[in-house]
Structures are given as C-alpha cells and as structure tokens.
N, C-alpha and C positions, 0 to 999 in steps of 0.2 A: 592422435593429438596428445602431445605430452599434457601435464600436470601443467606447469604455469602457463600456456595456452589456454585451458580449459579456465582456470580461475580468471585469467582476463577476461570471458567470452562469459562464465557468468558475471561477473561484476557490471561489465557493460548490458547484460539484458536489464539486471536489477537495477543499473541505473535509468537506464531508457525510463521502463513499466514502472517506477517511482516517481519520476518524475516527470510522467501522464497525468500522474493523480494533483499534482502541484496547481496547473492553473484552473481547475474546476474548486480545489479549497480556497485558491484565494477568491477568485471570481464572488464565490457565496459569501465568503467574510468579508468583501468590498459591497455586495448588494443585500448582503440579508435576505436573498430569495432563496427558496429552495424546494418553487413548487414541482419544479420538473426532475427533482430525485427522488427515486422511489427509495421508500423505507425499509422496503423489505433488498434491493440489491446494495441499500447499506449495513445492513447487518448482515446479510447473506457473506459481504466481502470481510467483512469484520470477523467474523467467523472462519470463513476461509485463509486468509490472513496469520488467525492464530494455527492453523493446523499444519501451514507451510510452514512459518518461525518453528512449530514444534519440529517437526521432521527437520528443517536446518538444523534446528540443534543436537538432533539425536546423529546425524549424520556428518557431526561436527562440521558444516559448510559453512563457511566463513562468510562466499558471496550470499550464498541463501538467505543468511541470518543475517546479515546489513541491512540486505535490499527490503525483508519482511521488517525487520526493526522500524527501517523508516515508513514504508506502506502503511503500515499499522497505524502508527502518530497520525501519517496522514489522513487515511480511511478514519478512524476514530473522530478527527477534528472534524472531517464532513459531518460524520454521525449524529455529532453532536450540537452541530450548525441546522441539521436536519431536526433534531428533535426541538430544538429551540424555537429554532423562525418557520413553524408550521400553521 
C-alpha cells in the first residue's frame, strides 16, 4: 500500500470512530440523562484517548492526531455531561 493510500484509510477510520461518539454526545446534551454511562468507560476512554493523541504525535500521524484531537473534545463533552447530570 503506498503512503497516500494508507493516509486516506486512516483518515476515514478516524472519521468513521469519531463520528460514533457524535450522536450519543448530542443525545445526552438534548436529554440531560446519562444514567446509562458508566463513569468509569468515561474516563477509561478519556484516558485512552490521550495516550493515542500522544503516540499520533510522537509518530507524527497526521490521521492519528485529527481523529484523537476531535475524539477527545468529544469524549470529554460526554464526561462532563456525565459528571454534571448524575
């Protein structure tokens, strides 16, 4: 697989697995529930999250570091939607 094949093929995973996380953040910021997330797989991901971004960045990956940039925001916004309306 050449280079700009691989850079499309991550970019599209990163976007797919990013924009997974999209309608369960908005869902909770439309209903203010958020009995059925666990605390712990939100800071577990949050966690996880930052250690991919780091390795993107040390690996200078470009897709890596988008896709975890925006994850992150997003995982964070649940987190925090979690800690709030508990």
């Amino acid at each position: 697989m050449n280079y700009y094949s691989s850079e499309m093929l991550g970019f599209a995973a990163g976007i797919v697995t990013t924009l997974a996380l999209l309608p369960q953040a908005l869902k909770i910021f439309t209903t203010r529930k958020t009995r059925d997330i666990s605390l712990l797989w939100a800071v577990s991901m949050n966690v996880g999250i930052v250690i991919w971004l780091c390795y993107g960045l040390a690996k200078d990956d470009l897709p890596m570091i988008a896709a975890n940039s925006v994850s992150l925001a997003l995982l964070f916004v649940i987190l925090l939607f979690k800690l709030r309306y508990r």
